[in-house]
C-alpha positions as CSV (number, residue, x, y, z in Angstrom):
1,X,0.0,0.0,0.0
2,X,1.3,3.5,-1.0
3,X,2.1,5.2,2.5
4,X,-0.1,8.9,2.4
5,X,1.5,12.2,3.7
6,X,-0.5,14.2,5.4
7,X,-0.3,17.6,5.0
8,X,-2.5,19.7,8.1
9,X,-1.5,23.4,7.2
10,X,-4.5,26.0,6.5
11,X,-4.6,27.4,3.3
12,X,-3.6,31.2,3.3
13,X,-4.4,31.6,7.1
14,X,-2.5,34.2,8.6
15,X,0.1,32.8,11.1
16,X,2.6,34.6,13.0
17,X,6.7,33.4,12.1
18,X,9.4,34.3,14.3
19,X,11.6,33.5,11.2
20,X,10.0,33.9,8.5
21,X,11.4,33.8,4.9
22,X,13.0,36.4,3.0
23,X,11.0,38.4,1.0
24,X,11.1,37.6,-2.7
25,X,12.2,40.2,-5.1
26,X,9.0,42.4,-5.9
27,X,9.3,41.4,-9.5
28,X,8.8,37.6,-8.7
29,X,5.8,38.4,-6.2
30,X,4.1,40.2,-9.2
31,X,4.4,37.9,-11.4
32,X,2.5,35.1,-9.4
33,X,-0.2,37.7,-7.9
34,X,-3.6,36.3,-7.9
35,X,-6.4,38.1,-6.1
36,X,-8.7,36.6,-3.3
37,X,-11.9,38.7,-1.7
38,X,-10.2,41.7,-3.6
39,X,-7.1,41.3,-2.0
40,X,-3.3,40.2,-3.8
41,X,-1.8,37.3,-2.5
42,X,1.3,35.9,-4.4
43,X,3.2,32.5,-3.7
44,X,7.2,31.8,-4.6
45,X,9.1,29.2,-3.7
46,X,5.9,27.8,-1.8
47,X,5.7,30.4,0.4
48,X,2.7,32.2,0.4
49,X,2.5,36.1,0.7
50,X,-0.1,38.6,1.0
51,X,-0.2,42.5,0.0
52,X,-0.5,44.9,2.4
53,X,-2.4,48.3,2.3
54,X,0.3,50.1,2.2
55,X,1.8,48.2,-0.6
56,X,4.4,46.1,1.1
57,X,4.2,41.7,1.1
58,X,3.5,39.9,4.6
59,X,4.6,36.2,4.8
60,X,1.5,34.1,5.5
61,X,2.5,30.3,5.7
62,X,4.5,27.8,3.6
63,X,1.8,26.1,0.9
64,X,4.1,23.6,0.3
65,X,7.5,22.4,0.2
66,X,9.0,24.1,-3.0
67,X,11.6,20.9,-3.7
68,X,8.7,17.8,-3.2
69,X,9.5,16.6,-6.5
70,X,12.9,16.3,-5.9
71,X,12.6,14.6,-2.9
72,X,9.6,12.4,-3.6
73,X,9.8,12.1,-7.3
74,X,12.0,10.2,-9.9
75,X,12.0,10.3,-13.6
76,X,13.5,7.6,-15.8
77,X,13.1,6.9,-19.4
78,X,10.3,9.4,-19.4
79,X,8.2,7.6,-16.7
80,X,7.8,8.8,-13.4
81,X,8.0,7.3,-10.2
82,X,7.2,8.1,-6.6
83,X,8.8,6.7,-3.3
84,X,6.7,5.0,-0.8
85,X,8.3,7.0,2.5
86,X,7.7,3.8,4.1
87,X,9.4,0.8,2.4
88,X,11.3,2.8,0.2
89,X,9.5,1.0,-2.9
90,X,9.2,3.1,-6.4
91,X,5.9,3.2,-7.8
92,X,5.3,4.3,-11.3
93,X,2.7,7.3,-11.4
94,X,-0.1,6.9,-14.0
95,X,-2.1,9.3,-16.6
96,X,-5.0,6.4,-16.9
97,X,-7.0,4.6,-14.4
98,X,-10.0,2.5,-14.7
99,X,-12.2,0.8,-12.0
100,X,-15.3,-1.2,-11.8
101,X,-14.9,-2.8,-8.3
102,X,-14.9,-6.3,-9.4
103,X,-13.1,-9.0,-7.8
104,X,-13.2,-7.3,-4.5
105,X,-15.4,-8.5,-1.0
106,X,-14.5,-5.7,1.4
107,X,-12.8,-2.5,1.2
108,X,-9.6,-3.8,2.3
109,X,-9.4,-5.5,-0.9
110,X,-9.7,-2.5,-2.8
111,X,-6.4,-0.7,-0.9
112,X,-3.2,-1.4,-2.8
113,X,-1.3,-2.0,-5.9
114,X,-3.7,-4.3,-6.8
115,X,-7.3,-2.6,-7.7
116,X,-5.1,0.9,-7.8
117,X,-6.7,2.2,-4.6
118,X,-4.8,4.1,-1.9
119,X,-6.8,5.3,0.7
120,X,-10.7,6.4,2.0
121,X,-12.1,8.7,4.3
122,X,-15.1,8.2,6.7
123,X,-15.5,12.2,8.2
124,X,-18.5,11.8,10.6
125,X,-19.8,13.0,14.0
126,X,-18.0,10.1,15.4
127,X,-14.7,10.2,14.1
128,X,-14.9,14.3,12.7
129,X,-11.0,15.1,13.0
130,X,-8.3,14.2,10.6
131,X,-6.4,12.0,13.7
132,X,-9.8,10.3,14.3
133,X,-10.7,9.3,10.8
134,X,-6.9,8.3,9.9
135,X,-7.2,6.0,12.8
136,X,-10.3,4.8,12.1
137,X,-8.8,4.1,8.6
138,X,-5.8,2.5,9.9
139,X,-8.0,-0.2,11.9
140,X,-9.9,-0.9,9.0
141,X,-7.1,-1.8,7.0
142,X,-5.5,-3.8,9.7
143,X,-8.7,-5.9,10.7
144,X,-8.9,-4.3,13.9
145,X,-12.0,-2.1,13.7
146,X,-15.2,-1.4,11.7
147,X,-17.3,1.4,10.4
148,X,-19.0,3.6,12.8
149,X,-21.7,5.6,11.2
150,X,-20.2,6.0,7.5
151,X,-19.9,3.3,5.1
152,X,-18.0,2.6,2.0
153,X,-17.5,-0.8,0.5
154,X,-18.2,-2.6,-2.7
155,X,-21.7,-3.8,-3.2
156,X,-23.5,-5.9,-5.5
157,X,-26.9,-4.0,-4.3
158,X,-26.7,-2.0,-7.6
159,X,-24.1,-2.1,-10.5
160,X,-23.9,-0.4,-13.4
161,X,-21.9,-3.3,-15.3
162,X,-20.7,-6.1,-14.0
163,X,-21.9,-7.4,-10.4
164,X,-20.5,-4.8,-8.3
165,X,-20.3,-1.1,-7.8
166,X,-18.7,1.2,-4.7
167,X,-21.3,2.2,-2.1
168,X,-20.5,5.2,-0.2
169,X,-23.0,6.1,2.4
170,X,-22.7,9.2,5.3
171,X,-24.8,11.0,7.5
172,X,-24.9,14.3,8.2
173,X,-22.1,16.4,9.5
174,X,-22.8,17.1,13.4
175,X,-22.0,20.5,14.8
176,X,-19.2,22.4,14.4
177,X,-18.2,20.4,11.0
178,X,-17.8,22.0,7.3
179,X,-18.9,18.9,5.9
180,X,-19.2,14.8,6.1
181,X,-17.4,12.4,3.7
182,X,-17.4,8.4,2.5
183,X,-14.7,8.8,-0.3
184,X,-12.1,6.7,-2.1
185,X,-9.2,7.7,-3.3
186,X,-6.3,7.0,-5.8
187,X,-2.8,8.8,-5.7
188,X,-1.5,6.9,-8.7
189,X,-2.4,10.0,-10.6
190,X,0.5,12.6,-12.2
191,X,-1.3,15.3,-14.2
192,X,0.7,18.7,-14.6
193,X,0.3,21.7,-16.7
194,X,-0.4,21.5,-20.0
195,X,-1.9,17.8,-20.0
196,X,-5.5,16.7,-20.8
197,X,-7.4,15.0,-17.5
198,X,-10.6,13.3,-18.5
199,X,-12.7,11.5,-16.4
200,X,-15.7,9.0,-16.9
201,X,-18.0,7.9,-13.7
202,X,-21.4,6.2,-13.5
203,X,-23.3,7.2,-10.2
204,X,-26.5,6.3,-8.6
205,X,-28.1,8.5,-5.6
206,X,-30.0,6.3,-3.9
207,X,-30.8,8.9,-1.1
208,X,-30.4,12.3,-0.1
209,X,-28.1,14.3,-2.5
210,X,-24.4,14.9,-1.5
211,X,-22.7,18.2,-2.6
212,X,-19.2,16.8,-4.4
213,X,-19.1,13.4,-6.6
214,X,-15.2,14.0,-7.5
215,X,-12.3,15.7,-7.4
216,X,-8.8,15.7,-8.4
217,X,-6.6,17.4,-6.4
218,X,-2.9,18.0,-5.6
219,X,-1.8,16.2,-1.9
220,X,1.2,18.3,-2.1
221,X,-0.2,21.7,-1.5
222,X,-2.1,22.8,2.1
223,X,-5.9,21.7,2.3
224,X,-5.6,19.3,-1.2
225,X,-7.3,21.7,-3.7
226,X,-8.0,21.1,-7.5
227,X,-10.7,20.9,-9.4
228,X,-14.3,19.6,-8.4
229,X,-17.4,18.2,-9.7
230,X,-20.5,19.1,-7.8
231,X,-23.9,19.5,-7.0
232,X,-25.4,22.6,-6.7
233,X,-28.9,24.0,-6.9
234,X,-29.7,20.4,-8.4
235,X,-27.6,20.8,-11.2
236,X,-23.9,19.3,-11.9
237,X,-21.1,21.8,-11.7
238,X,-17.2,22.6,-11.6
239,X,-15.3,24.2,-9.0
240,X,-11.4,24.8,-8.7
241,X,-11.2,24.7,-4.7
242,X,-8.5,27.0,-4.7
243,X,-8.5,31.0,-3.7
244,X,-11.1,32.7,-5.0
245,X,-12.9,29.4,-6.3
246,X,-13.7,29.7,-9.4
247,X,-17.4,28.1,-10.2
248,X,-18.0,27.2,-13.9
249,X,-21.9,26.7,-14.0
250,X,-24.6,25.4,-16.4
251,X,-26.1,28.1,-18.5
252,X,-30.4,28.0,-18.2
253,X,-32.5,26.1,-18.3
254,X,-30.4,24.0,-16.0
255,X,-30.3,19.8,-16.2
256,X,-31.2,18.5,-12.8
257,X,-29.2,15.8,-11.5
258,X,-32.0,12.9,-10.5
259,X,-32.3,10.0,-8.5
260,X,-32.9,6.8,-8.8
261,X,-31.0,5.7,-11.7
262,X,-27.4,5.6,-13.2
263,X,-26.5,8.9,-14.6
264,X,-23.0,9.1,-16.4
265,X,-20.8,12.2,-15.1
266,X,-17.8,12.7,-17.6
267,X,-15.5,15.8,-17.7
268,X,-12.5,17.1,-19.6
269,X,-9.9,19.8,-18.4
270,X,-7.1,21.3,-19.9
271,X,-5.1,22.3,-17.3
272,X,-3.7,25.8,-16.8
273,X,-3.1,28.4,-14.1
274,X,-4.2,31.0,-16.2
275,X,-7.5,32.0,-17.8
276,X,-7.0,29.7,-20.9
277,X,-7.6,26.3,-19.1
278,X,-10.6,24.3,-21.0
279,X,-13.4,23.3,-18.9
280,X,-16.1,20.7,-20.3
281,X,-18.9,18.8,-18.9
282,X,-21.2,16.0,-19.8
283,X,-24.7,14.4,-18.0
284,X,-25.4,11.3,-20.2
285,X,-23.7,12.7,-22.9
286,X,-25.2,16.1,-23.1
287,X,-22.7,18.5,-22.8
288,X,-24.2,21.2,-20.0
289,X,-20.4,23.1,-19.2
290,X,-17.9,24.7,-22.0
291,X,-16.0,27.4,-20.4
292,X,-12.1,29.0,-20.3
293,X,-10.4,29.4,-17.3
294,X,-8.4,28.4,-14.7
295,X,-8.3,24.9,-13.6
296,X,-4.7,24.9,-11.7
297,X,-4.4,26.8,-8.6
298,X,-0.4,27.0,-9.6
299,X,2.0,27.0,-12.5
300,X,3.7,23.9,-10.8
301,X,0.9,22.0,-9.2
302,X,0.6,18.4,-9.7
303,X,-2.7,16.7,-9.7
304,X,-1.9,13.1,-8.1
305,X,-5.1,12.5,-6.1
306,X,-8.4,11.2,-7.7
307,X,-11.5,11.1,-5.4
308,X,-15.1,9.7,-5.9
309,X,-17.7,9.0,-4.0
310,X,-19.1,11.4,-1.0
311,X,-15.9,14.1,-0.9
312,X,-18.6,16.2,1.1
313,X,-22.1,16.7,1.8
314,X,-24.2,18.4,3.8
315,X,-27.2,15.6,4.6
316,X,-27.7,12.3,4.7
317,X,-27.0,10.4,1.5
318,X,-26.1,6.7,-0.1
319,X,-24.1,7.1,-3.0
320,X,-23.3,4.1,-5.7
321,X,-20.3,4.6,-7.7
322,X,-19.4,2.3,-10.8
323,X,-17.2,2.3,-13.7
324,X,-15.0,5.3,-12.9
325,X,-11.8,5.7,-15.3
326,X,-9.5,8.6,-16.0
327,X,-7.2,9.4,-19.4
328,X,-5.3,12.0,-20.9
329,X,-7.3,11.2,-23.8
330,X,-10.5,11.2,-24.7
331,X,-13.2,8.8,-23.2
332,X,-15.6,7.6,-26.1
């Protein structure tokens, strides 16, 4: 099993530094400004910095490590690999993906090298912190514990092809939590700037509607962003969950996302930081998104992390997930 890191820094919260970094020269904070709320915020060397009213930068936190390739990262006859932390193992990172959760029992069987599947997360009232839900993770895998109040697991309850599917059920979040989550996830992925990123899912709500169906996101920079497919209003979206968030929404009349049966979600991206990024989406093959824009939150970010299923919802909801795959091609 790939070994995770976690990364638990806030994005662009304002921290105090006893020693904080020097300042970059003014010409390299310009040229990576972005603007949140109205206000400029530029990151170099991972360092994130934010301009003041009087027209000066002040350091705000490191967003990530600006030398994680290096250290995590090898490249060899045009392949690349990442290190396991843990056993030292290479593994070689991937541009396509496909998964129909066959030939798997539990969802045990569906962590590792194997079926391509790294991790999941089971955010609830009863375990609602990242240390509770890792551990609760951990004793899964190990046979030591079970699911408390959120499920995921392959099913043969509903498939789309085949006899199984992923069902991902969660309950609410309780109070004081952004959100709940019953999600899988694969960092196999390497997607940078300039590649295509398509992805093909079949899902099923069964009950209640959750708020995010998947995302692909980079593990190396604070909070995970990247780009996500939602539900909003009723209606299928994309979001960049970065900064300022850029939404790019269905034009009237809107297609409602229904229950009750197998709708395929596809989606293609061509991936930028600046405004020239491509951003398409399909409901059963009906195209309801075109749009330009950004769909990197950096120059240098690299999307590893796919993740279906519940990434977050506000209610109640059972979720079946089949026949997910991912290209930097087209999906017919």
């Amino acid at each position: 099993m790939l070994i995770l890191p976690a990364l638990g820094f806030l994005l662009l919260h304002l921290a105090s530094r006893r020693n904080d970094p020097p300042q970059p020269a003014e010409s390299a904070l310009i040229s990576q400004q972005f603007l949140v709320e109205g206000k400029a915020y530029s990151v170099v060397g991972g360092n994130a910095w934010k301009r003041s009213d009087s027209g000066g930068w002040t350091f705000i936190e490191q967003l990530y490590e600006p030398d994680f390739f290096e250290k995590n990262y090898a490249v060899k006859d045009g392949r690349t690999f990442r290190k396991d932390p843990g056993s030292g193992k290479m593994y070689e990172m991937r541009k396509t993906f496909k998964s129909g959760f066959e030939d798997a029992a539990t969802i045990r069987e569906l962590i590792g090298e194997t079926q391509g599947w790294t991790a999941f997360t089971l955010q609830s009232p009863q375990s609602s912190s990242i240390p509770d839900y890792v551990a609760l993770r951990t004793a899964i895998l190990k046979g030591e514990g079970t699911f408390l109040d959120n499920r995921i697991e392959p099913s043969t309850e509903l498939a789309h092809s085949g006899k199984s599917s992923l069902r991902t059920f969660s309950v609410a979040p309780g109070s004081g939590m952004v959100t709940a989550k019953a999600s899988l996830e694969t960092e196999f992925l390497h997607f940078t700037k300039g590649d295509d990123y398509w992805f093909s899912g079949w899902f099923y709500v069964k009950s209640g509607m959750p708020f995010t169906l998947m995302d692909i996101e980079s593990a190396w920079l604070n909070e995970h962003p990247g780009m996500r497919i939602m539900i909003d209003n009723g209606a299928l979206l994309l979001e960049m969950k970065w900064a300022d968030k850029p939404r790019y929404v269905q034009s009237a009349p809107l297609v409602k996302f229904p229950s009750g049966k197998w709708v395929r979600v596809k989606t293609h991206l061509k991936l930028s930081e600046k405004e020239d990024g491509v951003i398409e989406l399909w409901q059963d093959e009906k195209q309801i998104v075109s749009a330009k824009g950004r769909t990197l939150p950096l120059a240098d970010t690299i999307y590893n992390s796919l993740e279906v299923g519940i990434s977050a919802t506000s209610q109640e909801a059972t979720l079946f997930v089949d026949d997910v795959e991912v290209s930097d091609k087209e999906i017919k």
